[in-house]
N, C-alpha and C positions, 0 to 999 in steps of 0.2 A: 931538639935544637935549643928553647929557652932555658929547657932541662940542666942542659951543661952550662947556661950563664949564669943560671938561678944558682949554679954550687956552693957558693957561700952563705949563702941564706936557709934557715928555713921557714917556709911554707908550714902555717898552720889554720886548717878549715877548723872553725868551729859552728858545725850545721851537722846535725843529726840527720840531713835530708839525705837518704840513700842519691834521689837524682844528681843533686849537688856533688854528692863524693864522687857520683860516677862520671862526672864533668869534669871535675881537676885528674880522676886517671885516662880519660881519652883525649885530654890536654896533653897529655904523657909530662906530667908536672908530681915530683913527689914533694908527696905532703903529711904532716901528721894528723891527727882530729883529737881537739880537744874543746869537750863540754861544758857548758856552763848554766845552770838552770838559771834564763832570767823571765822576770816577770812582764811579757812583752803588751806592756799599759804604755798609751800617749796619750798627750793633752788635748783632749776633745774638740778645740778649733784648729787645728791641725787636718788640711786638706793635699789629699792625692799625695806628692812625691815629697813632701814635708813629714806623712807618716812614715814611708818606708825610709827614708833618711832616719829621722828621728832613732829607728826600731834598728836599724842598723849597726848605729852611733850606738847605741843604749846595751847590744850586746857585746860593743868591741870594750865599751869601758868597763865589762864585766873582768877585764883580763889587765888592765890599767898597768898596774905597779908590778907585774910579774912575767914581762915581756922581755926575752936577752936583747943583746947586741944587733945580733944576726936575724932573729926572728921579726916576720912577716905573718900577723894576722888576719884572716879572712871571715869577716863577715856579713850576711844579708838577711834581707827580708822582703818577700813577696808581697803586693797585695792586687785585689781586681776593684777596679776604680768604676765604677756605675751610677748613673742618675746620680749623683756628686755624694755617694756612699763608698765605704772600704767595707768590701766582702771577704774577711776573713777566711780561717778555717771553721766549718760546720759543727755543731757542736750536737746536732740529732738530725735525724733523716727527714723531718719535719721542714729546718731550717737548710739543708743543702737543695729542697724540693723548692721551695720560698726563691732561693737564690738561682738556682738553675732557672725558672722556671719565667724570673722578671728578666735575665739574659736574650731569652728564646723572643728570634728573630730583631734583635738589637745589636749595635757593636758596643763595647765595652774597653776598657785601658786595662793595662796588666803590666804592674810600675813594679819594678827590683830595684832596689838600690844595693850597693857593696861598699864595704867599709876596707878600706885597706889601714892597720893599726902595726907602727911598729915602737921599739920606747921613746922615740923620740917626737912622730910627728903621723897625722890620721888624714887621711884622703878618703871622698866620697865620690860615689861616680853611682847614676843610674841609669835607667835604661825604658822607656814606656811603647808595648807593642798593641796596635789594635787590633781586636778580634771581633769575627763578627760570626753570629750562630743562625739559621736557620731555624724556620718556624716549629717547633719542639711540642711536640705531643706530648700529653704527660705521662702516657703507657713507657715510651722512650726515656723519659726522665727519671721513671721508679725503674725501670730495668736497669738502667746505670746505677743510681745509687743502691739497690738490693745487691745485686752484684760485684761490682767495684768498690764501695766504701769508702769515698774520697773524704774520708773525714778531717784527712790531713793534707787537704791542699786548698790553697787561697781559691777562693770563687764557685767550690764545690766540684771541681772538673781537672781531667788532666789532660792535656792535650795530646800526649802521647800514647792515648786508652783507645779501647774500643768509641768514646764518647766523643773525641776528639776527631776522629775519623770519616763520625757520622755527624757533627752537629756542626761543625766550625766550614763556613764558603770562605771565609778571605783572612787572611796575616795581613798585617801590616807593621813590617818590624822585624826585629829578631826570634825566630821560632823557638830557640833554647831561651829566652826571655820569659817563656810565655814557662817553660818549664821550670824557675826558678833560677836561672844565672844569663845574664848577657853575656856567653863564652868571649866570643872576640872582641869585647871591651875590658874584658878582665884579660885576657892573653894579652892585648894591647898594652894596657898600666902597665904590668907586668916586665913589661919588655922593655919599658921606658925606668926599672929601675936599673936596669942593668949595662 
């Protein structure tokens, strides 16, 4: 449906995140993917939905001066928001055990912002869902990260895993939020350029 308004446009993801790509094709929205290595640093007093804004903005203007007419860039960035920390992605099994481990039986925020970039003008929009984890063993904790190897997702966890199945009692929000994109606020914007 948007597929055929979106025709004069293209649609370009720039996220290496498998989840992400596989969100704009069961949008049934085509798109291209195009990469850009940026150095995802922000300014240290920079709290909750000011970093994923920030990290958002900071990969769309990796692409600035080299955006046609027609093109429609898409950018984001995850984070999990805790005890007024940004929990990244893990960087050793040490530190996704750390972060799992101060979640268990807490709720926590899971902020996405999206960058919408085209040559002439940049829209931000985000999105923040509460999650809340049950009381976590730590035998449960090393078996997810030995296992799984969530090194690459915001807060150590995917909610779409075996971990997510067994740890997570309550959403509050958008469930594909919590996975890296707010779908139907991004289908939404979307909709509204057309």
């Amino acid at each position: 449906m948007l597929k055929e308004k979106l025709k004069k446009y293209k649609i370009i993801l720039a996220s290496g995140s498998p989840r992400r790509q596989q969100f704009f094709k069961d949008l049934d929205l085509d798109f291209e993917i195009r990469l850009k290595d940026v150095k995802e640093i922000y300014p240290p007093e920079l709290k909750a939905v000011e970093i994923t804004d920030f990290l958002a903005q900071l990969k769309a203007d990796a692409f600035k001066d080299e955006l046609k007419e027609n093109e429609i860039l898409v950018t984001s960035d995850t984070i999990v928001w805790h005890q007024k920390k940004a929990l990244g992605k893990p960087k050793s099994a040490e530190e996704a055990f750390e972060m799992i481990k101060s979640m268990s039986n807490t709720t926590h925020e899971v902020i996405t912002s999206v960058c919408f970039q085209t040559n002439s003008a940049s829209t931000l929009l985000h999105d923040i869902t509460k999650v809340t984890f049950k009381d976590l063993s730590d035998e449960s904790i090393l078996y997810y990260i030995e296992n799984y190897k969530p090194y690459d997702k915001a807060g150590a966890y995917g909610i779409q895993e075996w971990f997510g199945f067994m740890a997570v009692t309550k959403v509050e929000g958008s469930y594909t939020n919590v996975m890296g994109l707010p779908t139907a606020k991004v289908y939404e914007y979307l909709s509204t350029l057309v």
